[in-house]
Backbone as JSON, one array per atom type, in Angstrom:
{
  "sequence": "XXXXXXXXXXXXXXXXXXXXXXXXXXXXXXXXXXXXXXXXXXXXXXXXXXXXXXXXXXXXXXXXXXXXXXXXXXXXXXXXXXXXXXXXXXXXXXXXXXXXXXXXXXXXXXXXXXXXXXXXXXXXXXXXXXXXXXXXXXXXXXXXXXXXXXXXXXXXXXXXXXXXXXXXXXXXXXXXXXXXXXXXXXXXXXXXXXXXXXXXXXXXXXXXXXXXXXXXXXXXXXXXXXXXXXXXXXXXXXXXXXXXXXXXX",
  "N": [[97.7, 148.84, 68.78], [99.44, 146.83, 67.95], [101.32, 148.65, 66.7], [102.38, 150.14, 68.3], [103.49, 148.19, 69.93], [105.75, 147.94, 68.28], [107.06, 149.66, 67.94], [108.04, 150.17, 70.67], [109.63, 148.05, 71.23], [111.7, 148.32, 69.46], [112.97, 150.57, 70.41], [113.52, 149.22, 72.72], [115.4, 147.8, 71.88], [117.66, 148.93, 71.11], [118.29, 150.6, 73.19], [119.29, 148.81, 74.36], [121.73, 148.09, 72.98], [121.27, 146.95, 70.49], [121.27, 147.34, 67.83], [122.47, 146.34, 65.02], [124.24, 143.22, 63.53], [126.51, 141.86, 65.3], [126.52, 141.9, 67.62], [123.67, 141.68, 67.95], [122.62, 139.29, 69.01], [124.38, 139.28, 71.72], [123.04, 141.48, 72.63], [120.4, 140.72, 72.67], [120.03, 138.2, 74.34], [121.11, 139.68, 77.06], [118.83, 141.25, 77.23], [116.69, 139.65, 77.35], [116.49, 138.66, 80.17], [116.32, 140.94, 81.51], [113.61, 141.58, 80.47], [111.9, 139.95, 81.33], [110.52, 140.47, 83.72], [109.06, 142.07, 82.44], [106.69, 140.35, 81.1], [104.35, 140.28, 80.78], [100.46, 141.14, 79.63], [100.0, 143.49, 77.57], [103.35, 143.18, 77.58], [103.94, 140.77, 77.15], [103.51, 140.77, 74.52], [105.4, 142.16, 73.53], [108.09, 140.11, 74.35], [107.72, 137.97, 72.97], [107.98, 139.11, 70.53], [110.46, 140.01, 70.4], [111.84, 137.49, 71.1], [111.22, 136.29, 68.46], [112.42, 138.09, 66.84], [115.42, 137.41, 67.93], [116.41, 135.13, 67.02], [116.3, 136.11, 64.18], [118.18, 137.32, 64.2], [120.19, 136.3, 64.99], [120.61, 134.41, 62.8], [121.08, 135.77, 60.85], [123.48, 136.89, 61.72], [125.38, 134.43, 61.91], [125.41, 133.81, 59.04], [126.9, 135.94, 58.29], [129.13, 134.92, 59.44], [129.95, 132.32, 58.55], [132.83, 130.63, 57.51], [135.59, 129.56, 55.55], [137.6, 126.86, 56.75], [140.25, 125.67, 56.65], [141.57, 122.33, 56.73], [144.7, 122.13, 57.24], [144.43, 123.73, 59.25], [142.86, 122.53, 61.34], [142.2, 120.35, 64.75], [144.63, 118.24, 65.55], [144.1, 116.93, 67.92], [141.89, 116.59, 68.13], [138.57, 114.86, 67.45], [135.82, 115.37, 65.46], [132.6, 114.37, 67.07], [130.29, 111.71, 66.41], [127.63, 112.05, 66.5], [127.61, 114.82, 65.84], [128.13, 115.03, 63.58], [126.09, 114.3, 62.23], [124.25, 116.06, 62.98], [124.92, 117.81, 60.86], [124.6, 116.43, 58.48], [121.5, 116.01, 58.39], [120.7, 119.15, 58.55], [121.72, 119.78, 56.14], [119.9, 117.6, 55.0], [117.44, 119.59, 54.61], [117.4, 121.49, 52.66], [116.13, 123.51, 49.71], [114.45, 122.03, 46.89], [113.28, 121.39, 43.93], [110.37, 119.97, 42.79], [110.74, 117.81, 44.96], [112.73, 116.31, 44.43], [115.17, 115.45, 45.47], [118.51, 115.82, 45.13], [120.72, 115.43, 46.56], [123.54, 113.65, 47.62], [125.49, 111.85, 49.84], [128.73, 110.99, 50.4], [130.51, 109.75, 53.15], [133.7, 109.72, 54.67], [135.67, 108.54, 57.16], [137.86, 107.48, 59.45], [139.92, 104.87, 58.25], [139.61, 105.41, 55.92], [139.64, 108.04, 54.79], [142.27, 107.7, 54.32], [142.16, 105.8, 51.96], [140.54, 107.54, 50.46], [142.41, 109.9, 49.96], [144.53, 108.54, 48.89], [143.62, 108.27, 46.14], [142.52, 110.67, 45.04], [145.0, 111.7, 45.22], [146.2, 110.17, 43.3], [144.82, 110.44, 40.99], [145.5, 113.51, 40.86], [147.76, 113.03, 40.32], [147.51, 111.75, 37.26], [145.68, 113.11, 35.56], [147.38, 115.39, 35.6], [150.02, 117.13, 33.8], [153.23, 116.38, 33.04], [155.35, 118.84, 32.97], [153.58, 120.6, 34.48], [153.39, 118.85, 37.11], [152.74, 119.61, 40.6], [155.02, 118.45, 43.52], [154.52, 119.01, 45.71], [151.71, 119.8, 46.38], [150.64, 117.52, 45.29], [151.16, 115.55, 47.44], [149.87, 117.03, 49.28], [147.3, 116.52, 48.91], [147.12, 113.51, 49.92], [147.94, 113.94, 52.3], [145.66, 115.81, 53.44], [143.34, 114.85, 53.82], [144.06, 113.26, 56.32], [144.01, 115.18, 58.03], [141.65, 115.96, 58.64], [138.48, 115.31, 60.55], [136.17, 114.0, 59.13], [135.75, 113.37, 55.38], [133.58, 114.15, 53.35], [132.13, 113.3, 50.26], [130.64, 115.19, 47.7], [127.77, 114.77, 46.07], [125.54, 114.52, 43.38], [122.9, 112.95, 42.91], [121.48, 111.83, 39.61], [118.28, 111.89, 38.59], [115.88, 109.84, 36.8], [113.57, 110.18, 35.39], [114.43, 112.75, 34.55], [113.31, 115.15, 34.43], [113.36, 117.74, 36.01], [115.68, 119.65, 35.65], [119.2, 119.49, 34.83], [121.02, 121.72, 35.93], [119.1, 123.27, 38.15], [119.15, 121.22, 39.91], [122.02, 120.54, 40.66], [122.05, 123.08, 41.5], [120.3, 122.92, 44.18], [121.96, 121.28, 45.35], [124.17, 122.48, 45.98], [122.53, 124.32, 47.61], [122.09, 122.37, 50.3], [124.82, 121.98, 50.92], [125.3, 124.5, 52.06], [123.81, 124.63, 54.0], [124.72, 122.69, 55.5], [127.26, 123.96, 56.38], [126.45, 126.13, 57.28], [125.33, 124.83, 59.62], [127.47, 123.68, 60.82], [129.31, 125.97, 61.46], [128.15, 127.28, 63.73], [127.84, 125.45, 65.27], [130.16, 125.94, 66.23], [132.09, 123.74, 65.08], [134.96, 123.74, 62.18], [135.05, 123.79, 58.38], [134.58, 122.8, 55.36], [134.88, 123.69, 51.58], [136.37, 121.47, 49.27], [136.94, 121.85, 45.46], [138.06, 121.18, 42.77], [139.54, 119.98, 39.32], [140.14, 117.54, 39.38], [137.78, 116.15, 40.63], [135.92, 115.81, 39.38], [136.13, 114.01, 37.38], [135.9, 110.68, 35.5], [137.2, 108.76, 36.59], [137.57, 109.45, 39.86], [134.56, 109.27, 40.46], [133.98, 106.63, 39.13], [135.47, 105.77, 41.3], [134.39, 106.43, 43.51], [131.51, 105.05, 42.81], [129.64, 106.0, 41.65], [126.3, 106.49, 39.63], [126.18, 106.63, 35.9], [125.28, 109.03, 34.88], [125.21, 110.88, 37.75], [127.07, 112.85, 39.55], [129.91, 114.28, 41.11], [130.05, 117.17, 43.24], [132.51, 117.87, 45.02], [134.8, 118.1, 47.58], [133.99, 117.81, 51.03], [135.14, 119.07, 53.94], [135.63, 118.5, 57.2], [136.56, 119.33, 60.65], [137.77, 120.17, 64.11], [138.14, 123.39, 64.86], [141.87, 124.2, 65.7], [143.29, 124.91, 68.84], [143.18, 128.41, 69.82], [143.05, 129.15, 67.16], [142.77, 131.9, 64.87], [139.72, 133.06, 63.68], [138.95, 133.78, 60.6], [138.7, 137.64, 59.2], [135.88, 137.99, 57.66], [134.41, 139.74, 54.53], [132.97, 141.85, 51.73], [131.83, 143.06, 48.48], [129.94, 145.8, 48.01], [126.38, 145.11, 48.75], [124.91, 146.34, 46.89], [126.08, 146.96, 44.35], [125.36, 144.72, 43.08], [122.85, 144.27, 42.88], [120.17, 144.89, 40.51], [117.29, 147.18, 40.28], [114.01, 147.12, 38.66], [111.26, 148.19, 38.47], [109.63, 149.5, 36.65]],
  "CA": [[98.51, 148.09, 69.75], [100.51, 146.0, 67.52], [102.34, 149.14, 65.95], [103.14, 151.15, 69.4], [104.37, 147.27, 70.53], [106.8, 147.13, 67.9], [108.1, 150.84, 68.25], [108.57, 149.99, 72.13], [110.77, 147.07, 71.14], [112.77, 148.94, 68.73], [113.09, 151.36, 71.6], [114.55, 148.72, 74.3], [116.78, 147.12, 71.35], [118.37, 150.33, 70.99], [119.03, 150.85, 74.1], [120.39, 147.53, 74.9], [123.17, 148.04, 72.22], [121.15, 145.84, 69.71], [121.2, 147.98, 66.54], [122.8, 145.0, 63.87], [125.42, 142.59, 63.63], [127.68, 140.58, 65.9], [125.85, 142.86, 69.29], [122.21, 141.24, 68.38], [123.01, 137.95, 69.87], [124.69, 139.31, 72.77], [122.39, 142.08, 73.36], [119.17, 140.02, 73.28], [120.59, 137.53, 75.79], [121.11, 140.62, 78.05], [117.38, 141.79, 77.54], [115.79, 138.22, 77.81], [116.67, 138.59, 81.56], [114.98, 142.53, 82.07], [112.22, 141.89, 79.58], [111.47, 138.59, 81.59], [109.54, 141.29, 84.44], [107.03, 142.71, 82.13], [106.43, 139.26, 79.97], [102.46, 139.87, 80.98], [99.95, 141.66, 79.05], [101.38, 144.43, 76.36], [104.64, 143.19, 77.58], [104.42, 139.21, 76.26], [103.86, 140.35, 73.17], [106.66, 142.42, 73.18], [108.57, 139.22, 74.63], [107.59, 137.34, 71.79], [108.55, 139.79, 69.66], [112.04, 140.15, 70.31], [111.98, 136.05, 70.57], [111.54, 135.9, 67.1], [113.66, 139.17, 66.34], [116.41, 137.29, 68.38], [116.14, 134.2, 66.04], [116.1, 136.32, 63.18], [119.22, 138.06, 63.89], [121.25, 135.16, 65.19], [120.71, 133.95, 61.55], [121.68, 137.16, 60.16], [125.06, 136.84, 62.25], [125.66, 133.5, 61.43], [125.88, 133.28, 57.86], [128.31, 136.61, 57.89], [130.18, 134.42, 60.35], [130.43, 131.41, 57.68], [133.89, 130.47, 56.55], [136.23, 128.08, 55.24], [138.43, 126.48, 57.61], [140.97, 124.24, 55.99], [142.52, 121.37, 56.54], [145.78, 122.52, 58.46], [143.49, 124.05, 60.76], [142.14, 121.67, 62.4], [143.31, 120.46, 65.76], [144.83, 116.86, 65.41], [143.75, 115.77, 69.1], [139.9, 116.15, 68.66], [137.52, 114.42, 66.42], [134.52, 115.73, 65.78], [131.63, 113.38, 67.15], [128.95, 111.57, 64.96], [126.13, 112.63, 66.51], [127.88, 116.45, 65.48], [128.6, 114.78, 61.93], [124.83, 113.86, 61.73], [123.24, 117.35, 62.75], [125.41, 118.49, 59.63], [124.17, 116.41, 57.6], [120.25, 116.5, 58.91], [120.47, 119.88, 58.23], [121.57, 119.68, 54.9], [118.56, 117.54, 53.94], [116.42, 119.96, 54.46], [117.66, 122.38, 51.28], [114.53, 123.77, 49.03], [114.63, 120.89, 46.12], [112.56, 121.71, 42.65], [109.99, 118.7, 42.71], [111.16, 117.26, 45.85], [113.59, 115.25, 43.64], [116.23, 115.65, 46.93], [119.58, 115.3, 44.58], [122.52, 115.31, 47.32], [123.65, 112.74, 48.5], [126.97, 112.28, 50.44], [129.53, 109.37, 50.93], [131.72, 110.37, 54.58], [134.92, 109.09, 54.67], [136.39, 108.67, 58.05], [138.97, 106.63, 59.79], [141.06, 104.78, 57.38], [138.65, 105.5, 54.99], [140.24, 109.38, 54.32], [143.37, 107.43, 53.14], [141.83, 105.49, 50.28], [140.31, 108.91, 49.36], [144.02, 110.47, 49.87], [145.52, 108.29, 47.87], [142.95, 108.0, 44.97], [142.63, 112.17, 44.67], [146.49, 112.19, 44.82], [146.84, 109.57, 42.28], [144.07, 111.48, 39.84], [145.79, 115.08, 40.32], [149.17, 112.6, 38.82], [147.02, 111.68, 35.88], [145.61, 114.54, 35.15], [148.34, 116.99, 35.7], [150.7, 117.75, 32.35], [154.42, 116.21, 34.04], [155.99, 120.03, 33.36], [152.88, 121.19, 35.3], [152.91, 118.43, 38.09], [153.62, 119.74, 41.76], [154.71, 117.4, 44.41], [153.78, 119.06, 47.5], [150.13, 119.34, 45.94], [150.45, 115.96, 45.72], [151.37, 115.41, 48.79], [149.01, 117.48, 50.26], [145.83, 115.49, 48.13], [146.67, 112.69, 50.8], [147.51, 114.61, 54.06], [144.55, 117.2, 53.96], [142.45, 114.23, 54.0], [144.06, 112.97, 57.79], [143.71, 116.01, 59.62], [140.1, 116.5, 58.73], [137.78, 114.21, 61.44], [135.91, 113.53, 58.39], [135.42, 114.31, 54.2], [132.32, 114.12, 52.56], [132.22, 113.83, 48.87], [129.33, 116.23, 47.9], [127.13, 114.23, 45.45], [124.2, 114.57, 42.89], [121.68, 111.7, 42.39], [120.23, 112.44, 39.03], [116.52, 111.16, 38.14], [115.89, 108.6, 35.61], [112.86, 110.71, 34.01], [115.22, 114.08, 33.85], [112.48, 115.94, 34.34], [113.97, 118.76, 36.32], [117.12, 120.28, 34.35], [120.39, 118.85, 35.99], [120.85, 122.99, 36.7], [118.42, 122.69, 38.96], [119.57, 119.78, 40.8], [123.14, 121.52, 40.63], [121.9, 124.13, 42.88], [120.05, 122.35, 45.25], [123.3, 120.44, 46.52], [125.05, 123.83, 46.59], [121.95, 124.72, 49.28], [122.23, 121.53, 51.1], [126.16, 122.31, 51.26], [125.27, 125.88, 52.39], [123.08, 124.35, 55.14], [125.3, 122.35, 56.34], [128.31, 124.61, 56.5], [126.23, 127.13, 58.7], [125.12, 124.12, 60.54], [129.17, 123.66, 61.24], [129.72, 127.37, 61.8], [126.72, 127.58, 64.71], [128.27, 124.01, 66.45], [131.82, 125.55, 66.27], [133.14, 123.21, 63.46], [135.7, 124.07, 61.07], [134.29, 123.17, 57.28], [135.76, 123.47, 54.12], [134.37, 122.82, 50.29], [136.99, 121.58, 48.4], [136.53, 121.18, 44.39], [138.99, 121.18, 41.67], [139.31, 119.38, 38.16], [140.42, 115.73, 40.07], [136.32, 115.5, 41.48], [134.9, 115.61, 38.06], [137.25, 113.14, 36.78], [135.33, 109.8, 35.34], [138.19, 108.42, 38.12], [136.55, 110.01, 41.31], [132.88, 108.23, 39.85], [134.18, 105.09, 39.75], [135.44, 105.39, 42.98], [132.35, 106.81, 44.33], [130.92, 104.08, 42.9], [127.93, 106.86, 41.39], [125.53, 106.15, 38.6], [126.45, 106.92, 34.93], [124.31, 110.25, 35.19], [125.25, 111.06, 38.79], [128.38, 113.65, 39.62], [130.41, 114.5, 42.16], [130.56, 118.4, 43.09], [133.32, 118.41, 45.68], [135.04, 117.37, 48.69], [133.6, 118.48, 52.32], [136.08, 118.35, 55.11], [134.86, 118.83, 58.72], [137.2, 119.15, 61.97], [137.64, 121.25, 65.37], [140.13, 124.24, 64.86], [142.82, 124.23, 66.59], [143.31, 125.84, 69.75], [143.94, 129.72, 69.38], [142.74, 129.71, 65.67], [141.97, 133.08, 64.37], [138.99, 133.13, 62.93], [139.42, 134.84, 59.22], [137.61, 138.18, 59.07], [135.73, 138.35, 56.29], [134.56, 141.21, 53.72], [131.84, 141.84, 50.97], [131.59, 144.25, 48.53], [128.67, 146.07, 48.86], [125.5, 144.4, 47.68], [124.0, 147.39, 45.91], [127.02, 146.5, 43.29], [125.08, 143.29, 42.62], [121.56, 144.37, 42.63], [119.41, 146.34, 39.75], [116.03, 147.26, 40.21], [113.67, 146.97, 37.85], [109.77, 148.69, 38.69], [108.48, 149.54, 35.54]],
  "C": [[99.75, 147.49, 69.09], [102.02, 147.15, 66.68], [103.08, 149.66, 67.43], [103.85, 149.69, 70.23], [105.57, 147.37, 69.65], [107.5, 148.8, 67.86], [108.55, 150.76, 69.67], [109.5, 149.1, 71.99], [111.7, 147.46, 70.21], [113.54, 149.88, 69.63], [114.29, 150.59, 72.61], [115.48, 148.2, 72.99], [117.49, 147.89, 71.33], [119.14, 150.53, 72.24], [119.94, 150.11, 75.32], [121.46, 147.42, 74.03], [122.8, 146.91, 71.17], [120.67, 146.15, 68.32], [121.37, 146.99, 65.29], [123.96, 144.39, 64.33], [125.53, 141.65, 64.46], [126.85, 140.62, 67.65], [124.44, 142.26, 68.99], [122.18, 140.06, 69.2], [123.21, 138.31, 71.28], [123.79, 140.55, 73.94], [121.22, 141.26, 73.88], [119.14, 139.3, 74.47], [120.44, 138.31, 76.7], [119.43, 140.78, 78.15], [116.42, 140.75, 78.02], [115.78, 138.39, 79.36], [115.95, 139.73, 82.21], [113.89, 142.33, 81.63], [111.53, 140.59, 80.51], [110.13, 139.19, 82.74], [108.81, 141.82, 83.82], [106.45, 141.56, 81.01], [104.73, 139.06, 80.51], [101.53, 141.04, 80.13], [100.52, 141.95, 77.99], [102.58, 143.45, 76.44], [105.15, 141.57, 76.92], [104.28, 139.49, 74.89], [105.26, 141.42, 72.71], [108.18, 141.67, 73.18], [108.44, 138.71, 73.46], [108.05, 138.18, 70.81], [109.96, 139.42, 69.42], [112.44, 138.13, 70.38], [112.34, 135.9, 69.31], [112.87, 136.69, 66.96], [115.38, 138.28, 66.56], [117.27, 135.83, 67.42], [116.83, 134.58, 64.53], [117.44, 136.88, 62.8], [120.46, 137.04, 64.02], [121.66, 134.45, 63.9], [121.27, 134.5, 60.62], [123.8, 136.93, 60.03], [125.94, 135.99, 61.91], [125.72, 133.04, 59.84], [126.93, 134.66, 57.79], [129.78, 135.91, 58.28], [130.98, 133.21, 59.44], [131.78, 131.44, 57.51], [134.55, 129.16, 56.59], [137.46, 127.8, 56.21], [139.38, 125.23, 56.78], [142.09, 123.63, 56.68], [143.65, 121.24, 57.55], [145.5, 123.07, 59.61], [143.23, 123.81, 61.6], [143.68, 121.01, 63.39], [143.05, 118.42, 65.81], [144.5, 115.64, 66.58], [142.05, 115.87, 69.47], [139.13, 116.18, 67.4], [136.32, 114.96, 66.75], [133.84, 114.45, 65.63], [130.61, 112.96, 65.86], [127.71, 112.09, 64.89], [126.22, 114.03, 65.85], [127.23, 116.32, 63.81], [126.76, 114.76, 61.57], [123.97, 115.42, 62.02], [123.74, 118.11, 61.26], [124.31, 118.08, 58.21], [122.27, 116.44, 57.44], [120.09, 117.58, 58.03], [120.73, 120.43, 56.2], [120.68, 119.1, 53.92], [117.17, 118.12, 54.26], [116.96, 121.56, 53.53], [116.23, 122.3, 50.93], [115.26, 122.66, 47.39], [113.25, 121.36, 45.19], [111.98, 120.36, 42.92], [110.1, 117.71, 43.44], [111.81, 116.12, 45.41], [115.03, 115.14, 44.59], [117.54, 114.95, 46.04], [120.72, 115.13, 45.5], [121.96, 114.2, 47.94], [125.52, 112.78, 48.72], [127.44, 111.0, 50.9], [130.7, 110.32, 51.95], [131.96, 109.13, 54.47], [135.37, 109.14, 55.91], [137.35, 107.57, 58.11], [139.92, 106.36, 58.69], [140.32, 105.25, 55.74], [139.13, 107.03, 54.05], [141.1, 108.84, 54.0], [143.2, 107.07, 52.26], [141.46, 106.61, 49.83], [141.8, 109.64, 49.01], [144.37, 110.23, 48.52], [144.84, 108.2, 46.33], [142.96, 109.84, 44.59], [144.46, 112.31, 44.19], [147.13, 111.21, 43.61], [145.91, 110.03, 41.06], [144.41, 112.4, 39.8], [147.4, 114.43, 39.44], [148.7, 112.46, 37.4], [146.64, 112.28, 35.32], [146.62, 115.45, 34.7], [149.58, 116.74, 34.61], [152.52, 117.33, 33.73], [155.18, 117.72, 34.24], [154.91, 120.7, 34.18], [152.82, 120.42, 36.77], [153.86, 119.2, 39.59], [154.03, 118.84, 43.25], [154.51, 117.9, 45.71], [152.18, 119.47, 47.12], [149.98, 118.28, 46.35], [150.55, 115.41, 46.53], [149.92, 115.78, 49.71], [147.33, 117.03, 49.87], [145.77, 114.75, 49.15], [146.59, 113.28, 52.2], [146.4, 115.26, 54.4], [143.99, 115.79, 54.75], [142.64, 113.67, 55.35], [144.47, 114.13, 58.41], [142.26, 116.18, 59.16], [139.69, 114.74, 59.56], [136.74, 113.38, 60.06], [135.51, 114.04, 56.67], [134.45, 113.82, 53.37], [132.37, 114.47, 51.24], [130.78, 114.11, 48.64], [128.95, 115.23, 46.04], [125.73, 114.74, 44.63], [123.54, 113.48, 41.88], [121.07, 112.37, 41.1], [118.91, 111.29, 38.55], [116.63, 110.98, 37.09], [114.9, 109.85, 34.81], [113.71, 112.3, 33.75], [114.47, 114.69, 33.72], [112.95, 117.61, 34.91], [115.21, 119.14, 35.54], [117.91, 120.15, 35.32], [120.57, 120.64, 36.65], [120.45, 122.88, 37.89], [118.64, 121.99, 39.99], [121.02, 120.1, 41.8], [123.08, 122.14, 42.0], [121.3, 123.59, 43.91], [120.94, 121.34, 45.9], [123.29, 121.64, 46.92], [123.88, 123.94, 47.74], [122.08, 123.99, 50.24], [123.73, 121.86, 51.75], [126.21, 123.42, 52.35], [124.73, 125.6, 54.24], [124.15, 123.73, 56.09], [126.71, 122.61, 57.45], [127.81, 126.28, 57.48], [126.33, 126.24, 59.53], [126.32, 124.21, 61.49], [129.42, 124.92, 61.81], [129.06, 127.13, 63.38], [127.23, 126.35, 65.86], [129.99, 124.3, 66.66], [132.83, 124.8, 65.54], [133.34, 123.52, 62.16], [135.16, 123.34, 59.48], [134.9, 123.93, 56.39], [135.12, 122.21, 52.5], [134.84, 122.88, 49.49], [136.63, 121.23, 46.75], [137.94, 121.09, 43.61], [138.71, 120.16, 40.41], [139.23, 117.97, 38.76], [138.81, 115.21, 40.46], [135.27, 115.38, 40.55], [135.36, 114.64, 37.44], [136.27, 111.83, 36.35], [136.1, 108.54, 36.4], [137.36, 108.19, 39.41], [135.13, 109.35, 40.92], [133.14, 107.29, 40.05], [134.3, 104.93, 40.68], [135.0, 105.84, 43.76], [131.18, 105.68, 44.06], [129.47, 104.96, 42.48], [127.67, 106.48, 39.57], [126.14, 107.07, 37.35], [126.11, 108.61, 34.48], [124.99, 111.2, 36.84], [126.65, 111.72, 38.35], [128.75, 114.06, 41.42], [131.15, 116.0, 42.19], [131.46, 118.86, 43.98], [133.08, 117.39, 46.6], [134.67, 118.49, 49.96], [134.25, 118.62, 53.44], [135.05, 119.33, 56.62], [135.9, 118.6, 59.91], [137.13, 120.74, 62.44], [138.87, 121.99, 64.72], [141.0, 123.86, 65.93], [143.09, 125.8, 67.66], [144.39, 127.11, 69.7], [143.76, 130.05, 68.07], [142.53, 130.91, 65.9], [140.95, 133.08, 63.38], [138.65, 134.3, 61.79], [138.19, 136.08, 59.39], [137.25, 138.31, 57.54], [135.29, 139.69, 55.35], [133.76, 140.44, 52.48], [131.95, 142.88, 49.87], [130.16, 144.55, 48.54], [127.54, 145.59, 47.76], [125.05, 145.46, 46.97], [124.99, 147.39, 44.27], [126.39, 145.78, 42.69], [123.77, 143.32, 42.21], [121.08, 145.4, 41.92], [118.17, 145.96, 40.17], [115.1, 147.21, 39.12], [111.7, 147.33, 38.37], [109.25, 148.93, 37.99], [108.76, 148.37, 34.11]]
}
């Protein structure tokens, strides 16, 4: 039963135009509505089937869909809400964490609050930057990014007193929290963008994070609505078989 159910549902995906990609989303939707007349016997578990399947692919779709939206992007007459701001970050604390030692943590900056960051990034890329290397529309643009984004999250890692896990470790479990939260954004329609550079490692940026002696700061997060008529960037891969060896004996 359970194999001739799942060749019958390979069957109707097929012939609803729901082979891979961008078309699983929009086919399933379509089938949810025909498949809804035989959702009894055989046919619920073929319902359930494609439930999950539909789940599985939407997830698929959605991280090809990922990207970075920056800054100039965004559309200057709509803030994104808090309750939005808070499914972001929600979803970011639930990353996989070595030891459930949960290292991110995140200071959001809004309102006037993106200008003290402005002006403190744009007065660390002056100190930093070599005077025959400094550029002033960089500099410039250190404080503006920061008021068109609705809000910027400096991306944080708490480290643990006994150092038991290897900061590595810790490292990467922001990056997943980040990851999470930047589908999250994708999936709600908001623009997201993870800025880093030399200025966010700075013993500067710490102080004025106000983070523990141990503790670092792996970037800035920005979050706003595009602007109406964006084009959303296509993106491109090369192909994973480039990236992956096997290894069986």
């Amino acid at each position: 039963m359970e194999q001739r159910t799942t060749t019958t549902t390979r069957n109707l995906s097929y012939e609803l135009g729901v082979k891979h990609g961008a078309l699983a989303s929009i086919g399933l939707t379509i089938g949810a509505s025909v498949l809804t007349v035989i959702a009894t016997g055989a046919g619920a578990a073929i319902w359930k089937y494609l439930k999950k399947q539909r789940q599985l692919w939407d997830a698929e779709a959605l991280m090809a869909q990922r990207r970075s939206v920056f800054p100039q992007d965004y559309d200057p007459n709509r803030t994104v809400p808090e309750d939005i701001l808070n499914k972001l970050l929600e979803s970011a604390n639930w990353a996989p964490t070595h030891g459930r030692t949960e290292p991110w943590r995140f200071i959001v900056f809004g309102g006037d609050g993106r200008r003290k960051l402005g002006e403190k990034d744009a007065e660390i890329y002056k100190n930093i930057t070599p005077e025959a290397s400094f550029n002033a529309k960089k500099y410039a643009k250190k404080s503006a990014s920061k008021l068109q984004a609705s809000y910027v999250i400096a991306i944080c890692l708490k480290r643990q007193d006994s150092k038991k896990i290897p900061e590595i470790e810790e490292v990467e479990a922001v990056a997943c929290a980040v990851q999470n939260m930047h589908l999250r954004a994708t999936s709600l329609g908001v623009g997201a963008y993870w800025s880093s550079g030399p200025g966010v490692y700075t013993s500067e940026m710490k102080e004025f994070l106000e983070l523990g002696p141990d503790d670092k700061c792996l970037g800035l997060f920005y979050v706003g609505y595009p602007k109406p008529g964006f084009k959303h960037p296509v993106g491109s891969r090369k192909p994973v078989q480039d990236k992956v060896r096997f290894v069986y004996e």
